[in-house]
PDB file of N, CA, C and O in Angstrom, chain B, residues numbered from 101:
ATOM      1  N   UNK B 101     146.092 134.023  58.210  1.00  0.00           N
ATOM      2  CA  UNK B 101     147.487 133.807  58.553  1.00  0.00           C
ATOM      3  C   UNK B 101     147.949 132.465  57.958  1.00  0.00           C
ATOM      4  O   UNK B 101     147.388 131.444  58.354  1.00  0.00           O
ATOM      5  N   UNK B 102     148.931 132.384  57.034  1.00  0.00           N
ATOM      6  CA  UNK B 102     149.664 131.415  56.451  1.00  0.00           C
ATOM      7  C   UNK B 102     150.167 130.248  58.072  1.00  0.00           C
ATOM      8  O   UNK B 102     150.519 130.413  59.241  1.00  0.00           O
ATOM      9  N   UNK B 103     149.826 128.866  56.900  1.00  0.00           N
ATOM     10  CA  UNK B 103     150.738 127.993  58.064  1.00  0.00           C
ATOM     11  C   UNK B 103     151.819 128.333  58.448  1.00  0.00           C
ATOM     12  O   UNK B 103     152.231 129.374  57.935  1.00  0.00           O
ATOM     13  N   UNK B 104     152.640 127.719  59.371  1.00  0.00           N
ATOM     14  CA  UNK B 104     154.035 127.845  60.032  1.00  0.00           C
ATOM     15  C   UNK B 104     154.383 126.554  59.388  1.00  0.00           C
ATOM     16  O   UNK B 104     153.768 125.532  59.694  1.00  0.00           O
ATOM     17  N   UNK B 105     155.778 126.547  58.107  1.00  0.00           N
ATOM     18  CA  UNK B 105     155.736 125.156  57.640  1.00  0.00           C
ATOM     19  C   UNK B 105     157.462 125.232  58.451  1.00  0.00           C
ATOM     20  O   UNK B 105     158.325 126.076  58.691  1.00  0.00           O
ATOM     21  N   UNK B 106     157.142 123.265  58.703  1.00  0.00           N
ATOM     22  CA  UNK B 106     157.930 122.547  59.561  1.00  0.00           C
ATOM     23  C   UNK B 106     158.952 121.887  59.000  1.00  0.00           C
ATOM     24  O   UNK B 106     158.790 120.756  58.542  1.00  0.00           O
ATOM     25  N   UNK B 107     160.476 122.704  58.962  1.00  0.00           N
ATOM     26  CA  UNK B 107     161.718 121.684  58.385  1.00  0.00           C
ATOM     27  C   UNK B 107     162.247 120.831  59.266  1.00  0.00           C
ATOM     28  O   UNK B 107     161.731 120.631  60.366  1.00  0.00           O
ATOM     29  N   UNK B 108     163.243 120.295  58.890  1.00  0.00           N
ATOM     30  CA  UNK B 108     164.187 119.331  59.641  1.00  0.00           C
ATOM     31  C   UNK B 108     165.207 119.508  59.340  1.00  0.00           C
ATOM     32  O   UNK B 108     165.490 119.207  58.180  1.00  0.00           O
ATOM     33  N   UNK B 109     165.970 119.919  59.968  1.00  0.00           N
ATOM     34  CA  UNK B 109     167.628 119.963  60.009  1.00  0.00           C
ATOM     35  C   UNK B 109     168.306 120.008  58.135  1.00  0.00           C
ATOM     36  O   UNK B 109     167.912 119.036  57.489  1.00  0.00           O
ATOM     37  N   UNK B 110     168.835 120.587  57.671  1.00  0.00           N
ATOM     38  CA  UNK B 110     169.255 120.619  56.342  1.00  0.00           C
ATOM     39  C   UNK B 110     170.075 119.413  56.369  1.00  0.00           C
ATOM     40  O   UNK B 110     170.202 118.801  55.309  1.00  0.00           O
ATOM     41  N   UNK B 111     170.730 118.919  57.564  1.00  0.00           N
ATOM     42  CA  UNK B 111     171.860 117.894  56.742  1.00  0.00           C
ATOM     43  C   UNK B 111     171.272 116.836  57.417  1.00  0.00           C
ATOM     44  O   UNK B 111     172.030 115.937  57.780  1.00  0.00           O
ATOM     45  N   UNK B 112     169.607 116.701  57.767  1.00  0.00           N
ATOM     46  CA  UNK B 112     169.666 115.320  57.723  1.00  0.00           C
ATOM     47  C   UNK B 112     169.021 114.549  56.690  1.00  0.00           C
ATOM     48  O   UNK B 112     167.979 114.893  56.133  1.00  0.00           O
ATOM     49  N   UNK B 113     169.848 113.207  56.384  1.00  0.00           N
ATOM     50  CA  UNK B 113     169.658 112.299  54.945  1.00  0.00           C
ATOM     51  C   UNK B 113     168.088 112.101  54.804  1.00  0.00           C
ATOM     52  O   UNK B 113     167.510 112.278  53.732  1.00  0.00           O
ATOM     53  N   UNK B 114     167.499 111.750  55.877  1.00  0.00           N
ATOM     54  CA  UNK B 114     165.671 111.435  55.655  1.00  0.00           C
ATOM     55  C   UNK B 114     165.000 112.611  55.891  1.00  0.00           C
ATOM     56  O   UNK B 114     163.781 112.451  55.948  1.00  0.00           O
ATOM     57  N   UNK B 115     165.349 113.642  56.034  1.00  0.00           N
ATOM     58  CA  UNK B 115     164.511 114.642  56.745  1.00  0.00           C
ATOM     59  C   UNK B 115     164.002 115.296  55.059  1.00  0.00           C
ATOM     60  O   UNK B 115     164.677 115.118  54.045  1.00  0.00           O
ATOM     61  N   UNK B 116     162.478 116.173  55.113  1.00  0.00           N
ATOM     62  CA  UNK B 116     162.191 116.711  54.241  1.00  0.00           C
ATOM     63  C   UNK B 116     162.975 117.906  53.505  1.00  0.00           C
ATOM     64  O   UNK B 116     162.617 118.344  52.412  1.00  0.00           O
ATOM     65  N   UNK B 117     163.786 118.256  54.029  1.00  0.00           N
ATOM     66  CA  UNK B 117     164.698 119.188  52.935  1.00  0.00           C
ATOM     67  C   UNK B 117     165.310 118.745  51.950  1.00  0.00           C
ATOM     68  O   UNK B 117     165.421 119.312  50.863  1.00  0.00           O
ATOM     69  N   UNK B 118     165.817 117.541  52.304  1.00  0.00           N
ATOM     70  CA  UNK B 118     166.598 116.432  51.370  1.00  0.00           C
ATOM     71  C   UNK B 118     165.720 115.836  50.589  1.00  0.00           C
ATOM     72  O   UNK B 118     166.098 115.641  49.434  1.00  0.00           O
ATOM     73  N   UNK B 119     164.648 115.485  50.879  1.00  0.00           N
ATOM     74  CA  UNK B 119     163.379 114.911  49.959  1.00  0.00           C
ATOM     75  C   UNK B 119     163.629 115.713  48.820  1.00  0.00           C
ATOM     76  O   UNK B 119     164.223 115.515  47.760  1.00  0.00           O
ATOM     77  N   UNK B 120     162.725 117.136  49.554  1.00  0.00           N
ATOM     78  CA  UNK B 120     162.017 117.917  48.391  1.00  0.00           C
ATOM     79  C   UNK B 120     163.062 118.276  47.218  1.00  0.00           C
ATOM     80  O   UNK B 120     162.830 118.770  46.115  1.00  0.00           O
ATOM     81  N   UNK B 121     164.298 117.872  47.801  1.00  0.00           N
ATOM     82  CA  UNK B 121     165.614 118.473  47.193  1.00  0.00           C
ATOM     83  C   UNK B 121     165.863 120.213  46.815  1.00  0.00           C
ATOM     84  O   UNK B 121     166.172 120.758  45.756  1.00  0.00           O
ATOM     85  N   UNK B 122     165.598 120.732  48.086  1.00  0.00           N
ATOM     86  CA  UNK B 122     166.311 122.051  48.432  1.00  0.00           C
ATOM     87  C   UNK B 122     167.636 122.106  47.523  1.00  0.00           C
ATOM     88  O   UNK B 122     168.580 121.332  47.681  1.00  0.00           O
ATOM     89  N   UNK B 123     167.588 123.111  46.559  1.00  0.00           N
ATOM     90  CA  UNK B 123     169.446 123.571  46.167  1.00  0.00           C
ATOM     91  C   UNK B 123     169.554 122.641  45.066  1.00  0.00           C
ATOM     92  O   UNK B 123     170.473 123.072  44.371  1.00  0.00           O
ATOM     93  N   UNK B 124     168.940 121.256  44.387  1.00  0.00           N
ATOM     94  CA  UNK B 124     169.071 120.344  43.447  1.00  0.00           C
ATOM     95  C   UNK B 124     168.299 120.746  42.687  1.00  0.00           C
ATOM     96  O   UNK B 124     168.811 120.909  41.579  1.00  0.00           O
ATOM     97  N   UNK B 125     167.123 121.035  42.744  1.00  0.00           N
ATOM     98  CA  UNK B 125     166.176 121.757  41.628  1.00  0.00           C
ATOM     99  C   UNK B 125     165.585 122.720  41.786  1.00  0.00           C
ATOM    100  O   UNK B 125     164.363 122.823  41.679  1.00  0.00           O
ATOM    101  N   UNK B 126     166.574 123.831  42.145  1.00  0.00           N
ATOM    102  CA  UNK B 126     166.324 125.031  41.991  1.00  0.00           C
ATOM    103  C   UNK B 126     165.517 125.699  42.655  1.00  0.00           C
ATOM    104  O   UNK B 126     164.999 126.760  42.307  1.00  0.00           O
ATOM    105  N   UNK B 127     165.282 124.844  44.133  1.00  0.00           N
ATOM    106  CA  UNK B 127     164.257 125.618  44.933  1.00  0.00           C
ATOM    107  C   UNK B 127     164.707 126.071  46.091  1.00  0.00           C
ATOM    108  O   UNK B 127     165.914 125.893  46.254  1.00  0.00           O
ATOM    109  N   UNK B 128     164.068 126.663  47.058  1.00  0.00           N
ATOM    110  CA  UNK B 128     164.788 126.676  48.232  1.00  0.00           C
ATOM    111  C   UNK B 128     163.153 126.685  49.474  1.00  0.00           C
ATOM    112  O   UNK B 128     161.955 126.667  49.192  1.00  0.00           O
ATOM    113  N   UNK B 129     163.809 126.717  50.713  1.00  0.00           N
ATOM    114  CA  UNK B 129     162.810 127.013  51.902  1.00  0.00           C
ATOM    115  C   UNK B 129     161.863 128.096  51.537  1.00  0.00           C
ATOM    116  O   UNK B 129     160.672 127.949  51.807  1.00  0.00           O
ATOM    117  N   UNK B 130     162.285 129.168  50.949  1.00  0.00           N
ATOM    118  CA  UNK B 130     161.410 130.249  50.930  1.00  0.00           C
ATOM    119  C   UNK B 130     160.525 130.155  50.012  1.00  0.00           C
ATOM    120  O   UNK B 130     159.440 130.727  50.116  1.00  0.00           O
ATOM    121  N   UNK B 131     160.927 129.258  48.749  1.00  0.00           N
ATOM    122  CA  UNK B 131     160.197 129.095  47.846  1.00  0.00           C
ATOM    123  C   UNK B 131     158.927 128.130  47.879  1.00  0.00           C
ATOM    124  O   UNK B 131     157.841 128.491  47.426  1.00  0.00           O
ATOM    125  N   UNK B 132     159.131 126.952  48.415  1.00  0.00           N
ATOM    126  CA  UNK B 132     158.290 126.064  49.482  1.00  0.00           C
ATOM    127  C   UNK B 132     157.171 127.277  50.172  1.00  0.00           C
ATOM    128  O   UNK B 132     156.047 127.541  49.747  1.00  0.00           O
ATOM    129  N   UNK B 133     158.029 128.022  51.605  1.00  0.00           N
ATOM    130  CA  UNK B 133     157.007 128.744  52.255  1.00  0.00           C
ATOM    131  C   UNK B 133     155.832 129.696  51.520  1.00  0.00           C
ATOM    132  O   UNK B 133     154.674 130.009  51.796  1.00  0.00           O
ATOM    133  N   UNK B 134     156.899 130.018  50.289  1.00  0.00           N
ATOM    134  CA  UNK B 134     156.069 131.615  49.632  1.00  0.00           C
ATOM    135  C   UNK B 134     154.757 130.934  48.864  1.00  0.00           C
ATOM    136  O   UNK B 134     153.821 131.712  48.680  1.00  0.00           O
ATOM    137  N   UNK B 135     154.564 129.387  48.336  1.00  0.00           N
ATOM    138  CA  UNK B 135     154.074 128.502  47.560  1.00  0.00           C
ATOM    139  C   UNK B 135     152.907 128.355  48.672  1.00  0.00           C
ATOM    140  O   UNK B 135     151.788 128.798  48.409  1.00  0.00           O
ATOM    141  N   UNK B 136     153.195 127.672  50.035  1.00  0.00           N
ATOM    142  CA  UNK B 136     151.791 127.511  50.684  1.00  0.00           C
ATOM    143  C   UNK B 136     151.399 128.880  51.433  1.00  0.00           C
ATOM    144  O   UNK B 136     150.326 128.735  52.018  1.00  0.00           O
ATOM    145  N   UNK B 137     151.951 130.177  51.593  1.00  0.00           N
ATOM    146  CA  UNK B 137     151.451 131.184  51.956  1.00  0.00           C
ATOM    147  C   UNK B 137     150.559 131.856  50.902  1.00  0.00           C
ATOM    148  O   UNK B 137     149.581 132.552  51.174  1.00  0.00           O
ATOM    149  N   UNK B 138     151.080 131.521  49.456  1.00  0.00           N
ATOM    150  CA  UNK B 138     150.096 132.099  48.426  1.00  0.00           C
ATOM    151  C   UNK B 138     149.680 130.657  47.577  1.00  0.00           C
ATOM    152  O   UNK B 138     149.884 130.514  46.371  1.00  0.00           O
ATOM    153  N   UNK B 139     149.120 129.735  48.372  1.00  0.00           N
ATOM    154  CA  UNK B 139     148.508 128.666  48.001  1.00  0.00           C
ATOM    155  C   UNK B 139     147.077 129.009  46.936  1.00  0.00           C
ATOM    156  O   UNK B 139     146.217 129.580  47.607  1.00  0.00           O
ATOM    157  N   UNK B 140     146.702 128.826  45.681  1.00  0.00           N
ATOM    158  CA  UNK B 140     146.001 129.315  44.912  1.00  0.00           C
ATOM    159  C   UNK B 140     144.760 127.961  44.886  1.00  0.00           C
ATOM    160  O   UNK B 140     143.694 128.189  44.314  1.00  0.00           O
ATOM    161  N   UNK B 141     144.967 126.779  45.446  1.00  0.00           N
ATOM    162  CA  UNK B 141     144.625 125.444  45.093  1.00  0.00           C
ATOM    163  C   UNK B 141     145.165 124.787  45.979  1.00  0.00           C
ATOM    164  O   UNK B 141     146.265 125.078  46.450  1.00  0.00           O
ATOM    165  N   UNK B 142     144.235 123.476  46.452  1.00  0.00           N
ATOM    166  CA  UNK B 142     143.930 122.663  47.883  1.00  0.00           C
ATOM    167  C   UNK B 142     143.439 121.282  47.245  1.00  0.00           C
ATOM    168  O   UNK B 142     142.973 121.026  46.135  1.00  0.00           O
ATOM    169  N   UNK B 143     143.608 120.795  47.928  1.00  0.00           N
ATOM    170  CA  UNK B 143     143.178 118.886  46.927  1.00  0.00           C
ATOM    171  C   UNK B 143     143.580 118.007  47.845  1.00  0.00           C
ATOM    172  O   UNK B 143     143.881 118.122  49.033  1.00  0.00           O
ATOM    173  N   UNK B 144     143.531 117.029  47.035  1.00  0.00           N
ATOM    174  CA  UNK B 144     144.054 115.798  48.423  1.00  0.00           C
ATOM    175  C   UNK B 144     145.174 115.032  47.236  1.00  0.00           C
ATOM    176  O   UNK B 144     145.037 115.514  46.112  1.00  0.00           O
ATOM    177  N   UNK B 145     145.937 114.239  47.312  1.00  0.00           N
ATOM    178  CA  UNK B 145     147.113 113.259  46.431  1.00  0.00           C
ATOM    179  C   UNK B 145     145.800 112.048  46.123  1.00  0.00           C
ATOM    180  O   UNK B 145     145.046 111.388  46.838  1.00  0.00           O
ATOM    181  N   UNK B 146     146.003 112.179  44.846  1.00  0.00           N
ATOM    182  CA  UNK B 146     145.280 110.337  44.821  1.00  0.00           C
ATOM    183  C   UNK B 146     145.943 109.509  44.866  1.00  0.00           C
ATOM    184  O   UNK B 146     145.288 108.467  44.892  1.00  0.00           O
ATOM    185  N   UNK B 147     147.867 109.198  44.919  1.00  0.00           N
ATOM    186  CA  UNK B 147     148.197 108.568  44.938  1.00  0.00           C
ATOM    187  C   UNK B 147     148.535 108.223  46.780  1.00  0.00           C
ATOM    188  O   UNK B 147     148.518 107.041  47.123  1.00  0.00           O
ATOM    189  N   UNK B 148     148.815 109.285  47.821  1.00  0.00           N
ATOM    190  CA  UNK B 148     149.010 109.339  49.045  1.00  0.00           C
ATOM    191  C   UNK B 148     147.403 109.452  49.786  1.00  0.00           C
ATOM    192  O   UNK B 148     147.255 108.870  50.861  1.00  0.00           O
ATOM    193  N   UNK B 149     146.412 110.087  49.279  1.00  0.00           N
ATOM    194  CA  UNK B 149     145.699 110.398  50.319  1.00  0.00           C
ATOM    195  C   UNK B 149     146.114 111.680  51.019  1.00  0.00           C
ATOM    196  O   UNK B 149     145.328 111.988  51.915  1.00  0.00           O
ATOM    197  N   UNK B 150     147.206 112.566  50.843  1.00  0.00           N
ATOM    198  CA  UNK B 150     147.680 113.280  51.890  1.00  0.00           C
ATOM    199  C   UNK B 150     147.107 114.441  51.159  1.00  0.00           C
ATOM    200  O   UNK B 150     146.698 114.194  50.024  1.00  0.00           O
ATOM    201  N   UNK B 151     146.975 115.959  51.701  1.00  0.00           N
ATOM    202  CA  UNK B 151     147.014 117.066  51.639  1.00  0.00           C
ATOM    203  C   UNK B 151     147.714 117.613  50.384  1.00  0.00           C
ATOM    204  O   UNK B 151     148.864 117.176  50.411  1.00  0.00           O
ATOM    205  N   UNK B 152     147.543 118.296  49.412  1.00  0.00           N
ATOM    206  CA  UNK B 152     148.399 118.913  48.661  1.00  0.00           C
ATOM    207  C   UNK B 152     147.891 120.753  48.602  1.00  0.00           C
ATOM    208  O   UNK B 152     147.156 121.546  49.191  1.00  0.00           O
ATOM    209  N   UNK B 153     148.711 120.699  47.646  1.00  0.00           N
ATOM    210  CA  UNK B 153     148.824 122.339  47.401  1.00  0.00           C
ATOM    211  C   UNK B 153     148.975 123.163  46.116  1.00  0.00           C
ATOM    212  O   UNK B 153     149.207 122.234  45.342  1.00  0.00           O
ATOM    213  N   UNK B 154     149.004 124.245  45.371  1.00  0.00           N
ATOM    214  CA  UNK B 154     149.835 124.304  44.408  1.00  0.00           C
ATOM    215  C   UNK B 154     149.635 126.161  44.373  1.00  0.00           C
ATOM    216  O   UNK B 154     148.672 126.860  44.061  1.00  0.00           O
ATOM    217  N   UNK B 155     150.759 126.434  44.757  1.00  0.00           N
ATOM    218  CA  UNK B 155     151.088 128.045  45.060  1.00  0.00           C
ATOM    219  C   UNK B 155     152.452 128.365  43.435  1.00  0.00           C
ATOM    220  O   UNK B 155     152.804 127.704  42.459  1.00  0.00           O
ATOM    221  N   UNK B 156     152.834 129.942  44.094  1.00  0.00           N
ATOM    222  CA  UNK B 156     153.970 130.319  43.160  1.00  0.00           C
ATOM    223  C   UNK B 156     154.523 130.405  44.030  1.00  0.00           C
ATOM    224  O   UNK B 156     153.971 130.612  45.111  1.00  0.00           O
ATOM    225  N   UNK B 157     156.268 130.235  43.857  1.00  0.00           N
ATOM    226  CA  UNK B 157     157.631 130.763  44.240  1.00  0.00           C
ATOM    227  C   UNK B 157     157.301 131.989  44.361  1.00  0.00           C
ATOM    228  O   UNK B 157     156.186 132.492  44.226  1.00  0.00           O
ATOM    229  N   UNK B 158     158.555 132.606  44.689  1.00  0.00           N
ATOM    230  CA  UNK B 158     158.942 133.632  44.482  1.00  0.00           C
ATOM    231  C   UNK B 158     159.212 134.319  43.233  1.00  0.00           C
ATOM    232  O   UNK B 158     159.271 135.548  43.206  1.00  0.00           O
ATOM    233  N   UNK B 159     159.424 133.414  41.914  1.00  0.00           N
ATOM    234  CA  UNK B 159     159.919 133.728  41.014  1.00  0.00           C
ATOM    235  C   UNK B 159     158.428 133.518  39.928  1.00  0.00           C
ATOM    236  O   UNK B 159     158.314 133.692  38.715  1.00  0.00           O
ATOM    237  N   UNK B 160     157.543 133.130  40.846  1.00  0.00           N
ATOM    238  CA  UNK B 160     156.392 132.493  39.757  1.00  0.00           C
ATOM    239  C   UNK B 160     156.180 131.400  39.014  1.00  0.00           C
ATOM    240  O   UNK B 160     155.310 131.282  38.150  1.00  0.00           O
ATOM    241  N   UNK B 161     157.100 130.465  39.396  1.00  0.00           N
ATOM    242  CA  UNK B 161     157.102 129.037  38.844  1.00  0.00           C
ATOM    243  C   UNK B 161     156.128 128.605  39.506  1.00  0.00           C
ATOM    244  O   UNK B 161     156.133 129.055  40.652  1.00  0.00           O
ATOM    245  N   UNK B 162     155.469 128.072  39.332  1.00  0.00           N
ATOM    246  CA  UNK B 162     154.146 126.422  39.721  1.00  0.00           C
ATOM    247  C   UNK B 162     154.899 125.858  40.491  1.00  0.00           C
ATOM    248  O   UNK B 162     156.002 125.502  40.077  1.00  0.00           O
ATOM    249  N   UNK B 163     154.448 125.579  42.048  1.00  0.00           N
ATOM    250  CA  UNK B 163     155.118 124.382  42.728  1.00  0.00           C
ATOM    251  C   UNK B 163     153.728 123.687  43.575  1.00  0.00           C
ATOM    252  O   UNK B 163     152.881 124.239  44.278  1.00  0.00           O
ATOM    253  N   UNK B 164     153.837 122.781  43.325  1.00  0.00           N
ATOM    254  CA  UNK B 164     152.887 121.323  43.974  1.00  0.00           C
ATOM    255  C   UNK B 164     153.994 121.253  45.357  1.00  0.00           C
ATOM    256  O   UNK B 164     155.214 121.412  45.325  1.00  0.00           O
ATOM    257  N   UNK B 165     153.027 120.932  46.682  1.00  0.00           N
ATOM    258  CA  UNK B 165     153.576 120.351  47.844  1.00  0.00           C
ATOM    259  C   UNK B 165     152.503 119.783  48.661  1.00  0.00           C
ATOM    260  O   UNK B 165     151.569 120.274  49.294  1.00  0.00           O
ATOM    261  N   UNK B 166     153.006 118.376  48.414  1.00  0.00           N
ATOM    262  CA  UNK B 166     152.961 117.623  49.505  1.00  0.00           C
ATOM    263  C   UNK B 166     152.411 117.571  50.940  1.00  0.00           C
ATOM    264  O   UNK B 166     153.371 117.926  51.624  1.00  0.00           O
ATOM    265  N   UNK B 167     151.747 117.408  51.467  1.00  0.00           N
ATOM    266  CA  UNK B 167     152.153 117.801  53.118  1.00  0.00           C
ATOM    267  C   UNK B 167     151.573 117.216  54.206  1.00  0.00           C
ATOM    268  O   UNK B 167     150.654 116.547  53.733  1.00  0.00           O
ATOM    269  N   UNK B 168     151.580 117.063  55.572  1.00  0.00           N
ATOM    270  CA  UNK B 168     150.833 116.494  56.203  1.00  0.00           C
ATOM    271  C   UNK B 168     150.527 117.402  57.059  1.00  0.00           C
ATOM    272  O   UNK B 168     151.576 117.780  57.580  1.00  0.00           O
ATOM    273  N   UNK B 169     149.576 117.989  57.507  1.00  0.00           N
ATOM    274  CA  UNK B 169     148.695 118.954  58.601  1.00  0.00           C
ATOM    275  C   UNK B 169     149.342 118.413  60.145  1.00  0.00           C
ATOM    276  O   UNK B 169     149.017 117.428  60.807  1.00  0.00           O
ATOM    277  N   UNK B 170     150.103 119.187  60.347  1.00  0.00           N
ATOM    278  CA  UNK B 170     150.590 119.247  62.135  1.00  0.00           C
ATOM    279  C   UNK B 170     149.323 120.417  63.041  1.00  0.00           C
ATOM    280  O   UNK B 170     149.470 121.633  63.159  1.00  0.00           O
ATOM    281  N   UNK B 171     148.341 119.731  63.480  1.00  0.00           N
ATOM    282  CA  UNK B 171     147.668 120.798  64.195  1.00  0.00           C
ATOM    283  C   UNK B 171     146.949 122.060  62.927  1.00  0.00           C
ATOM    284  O   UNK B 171     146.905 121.832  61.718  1.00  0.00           O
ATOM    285  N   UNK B 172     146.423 123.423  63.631  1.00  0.00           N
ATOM    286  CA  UNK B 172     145.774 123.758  62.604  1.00  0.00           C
ATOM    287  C   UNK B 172     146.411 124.842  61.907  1.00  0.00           C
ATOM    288  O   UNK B 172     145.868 125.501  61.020  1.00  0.00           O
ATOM    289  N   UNK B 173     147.850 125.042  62.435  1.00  0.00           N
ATOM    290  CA  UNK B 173     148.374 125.978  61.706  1.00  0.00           C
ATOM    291  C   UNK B 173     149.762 125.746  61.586  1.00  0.00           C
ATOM    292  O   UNK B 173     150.628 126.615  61.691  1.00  0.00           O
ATOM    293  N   UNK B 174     149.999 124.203  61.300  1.00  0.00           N
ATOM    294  CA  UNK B 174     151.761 124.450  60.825  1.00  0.00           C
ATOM    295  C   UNK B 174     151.463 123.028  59.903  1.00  0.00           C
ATOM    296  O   UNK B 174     150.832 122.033  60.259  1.00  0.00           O
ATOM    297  N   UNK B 175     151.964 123.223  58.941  1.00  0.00           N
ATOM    298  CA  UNK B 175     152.076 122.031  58.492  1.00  0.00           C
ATOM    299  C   UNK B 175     153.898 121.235  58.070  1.00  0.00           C
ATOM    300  O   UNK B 175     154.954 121.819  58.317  1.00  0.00           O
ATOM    301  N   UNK B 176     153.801 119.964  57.476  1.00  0.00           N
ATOM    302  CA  UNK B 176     155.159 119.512  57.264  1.00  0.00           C
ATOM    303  C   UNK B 176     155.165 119.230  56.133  1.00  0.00           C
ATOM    304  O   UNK B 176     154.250 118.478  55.797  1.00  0.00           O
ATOM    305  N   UNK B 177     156.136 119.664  55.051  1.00  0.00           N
ATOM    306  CA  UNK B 177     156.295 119.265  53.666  1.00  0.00           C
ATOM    307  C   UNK B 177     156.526 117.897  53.648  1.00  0.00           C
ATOM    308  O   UNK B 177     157.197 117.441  54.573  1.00  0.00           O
ATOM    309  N   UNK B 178     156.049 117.033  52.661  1.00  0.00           N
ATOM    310  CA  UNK B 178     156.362 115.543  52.466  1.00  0.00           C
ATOM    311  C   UNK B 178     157.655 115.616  51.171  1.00  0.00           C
ATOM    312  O   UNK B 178     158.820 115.225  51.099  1.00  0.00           O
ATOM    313  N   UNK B 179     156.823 116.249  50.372  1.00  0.00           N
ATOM    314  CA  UNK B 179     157.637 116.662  48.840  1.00  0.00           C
ATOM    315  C   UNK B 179     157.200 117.873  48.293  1.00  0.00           C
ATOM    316  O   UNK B 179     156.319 118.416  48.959  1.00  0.00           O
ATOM    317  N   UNK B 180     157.655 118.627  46.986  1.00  0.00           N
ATOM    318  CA  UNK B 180     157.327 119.488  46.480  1.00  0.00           C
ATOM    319  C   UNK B 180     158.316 119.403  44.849  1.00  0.00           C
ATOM    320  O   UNK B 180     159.481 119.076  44.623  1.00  0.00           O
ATOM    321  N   UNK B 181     157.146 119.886  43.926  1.00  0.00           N
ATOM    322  CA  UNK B 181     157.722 119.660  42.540  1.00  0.00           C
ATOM    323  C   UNK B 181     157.152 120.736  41.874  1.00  0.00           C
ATOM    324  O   UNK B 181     156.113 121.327  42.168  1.00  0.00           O
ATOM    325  N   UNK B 182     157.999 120.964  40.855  1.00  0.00           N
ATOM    326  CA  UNK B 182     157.793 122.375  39.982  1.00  0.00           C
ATOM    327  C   UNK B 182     156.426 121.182  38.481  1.00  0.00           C
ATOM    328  O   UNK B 182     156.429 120.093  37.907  1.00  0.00           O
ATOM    329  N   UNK B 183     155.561 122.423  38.589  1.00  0.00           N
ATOM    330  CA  UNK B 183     154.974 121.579  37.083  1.00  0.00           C
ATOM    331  C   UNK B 183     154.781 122.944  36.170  1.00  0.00           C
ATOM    332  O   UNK B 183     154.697 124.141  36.442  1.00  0.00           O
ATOM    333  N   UNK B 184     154.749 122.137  34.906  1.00  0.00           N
ATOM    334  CA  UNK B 184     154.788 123.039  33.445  1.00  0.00           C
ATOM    335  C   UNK B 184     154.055 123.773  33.180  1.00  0.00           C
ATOM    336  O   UNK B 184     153.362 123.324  34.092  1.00  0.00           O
ATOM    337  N   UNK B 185     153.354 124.683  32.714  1.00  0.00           N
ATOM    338  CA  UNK B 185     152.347 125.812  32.440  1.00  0.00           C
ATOM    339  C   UNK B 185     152.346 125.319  31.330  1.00  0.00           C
ATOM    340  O   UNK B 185     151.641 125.798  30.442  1.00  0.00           O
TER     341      UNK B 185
END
């Protein structure tokens, strides 16, 4: 069973939707969720230390996310970025 991933309010300025920039580069919530539900790859950030990821969209683009482990089945996006094939 895929995590339960954890947003914050769309219109708030610090909250992770606004980070990851939902709707600015072409991503959205589902694309985020569909990325760590079909997570292909697990690692840690060498620059954070934190949790990462790297699943497909929906559309099959490469997306890297961020995240910090809430308990053992939800986690919270920090960031998320599309990378190049």
């Amino acid at each position: 069973m895929a995590p339960i991933v954890l947003w914050d309010l769309d219109d708030d300025p610090d909250g992770n939707v606004q980070h990851i920039g939902i709707d600015e580069i072409w991503l959205s919530k589902s694309d985020v969720e569909h990325a760590v539900e079909h997570a292909e790859w697990l690692g840690m950030s060498r620059s954070t230390a934190r949790p990462i990821l790297m699943g497909p969209t929906r559309d099959f683009r490469r997306l890297v996310v961020v995240y910090e482990e809430i308990g053992d089945d939800m986690i919270y996006p920090i960031t998320a970025f599309l990378v190049d094939e």
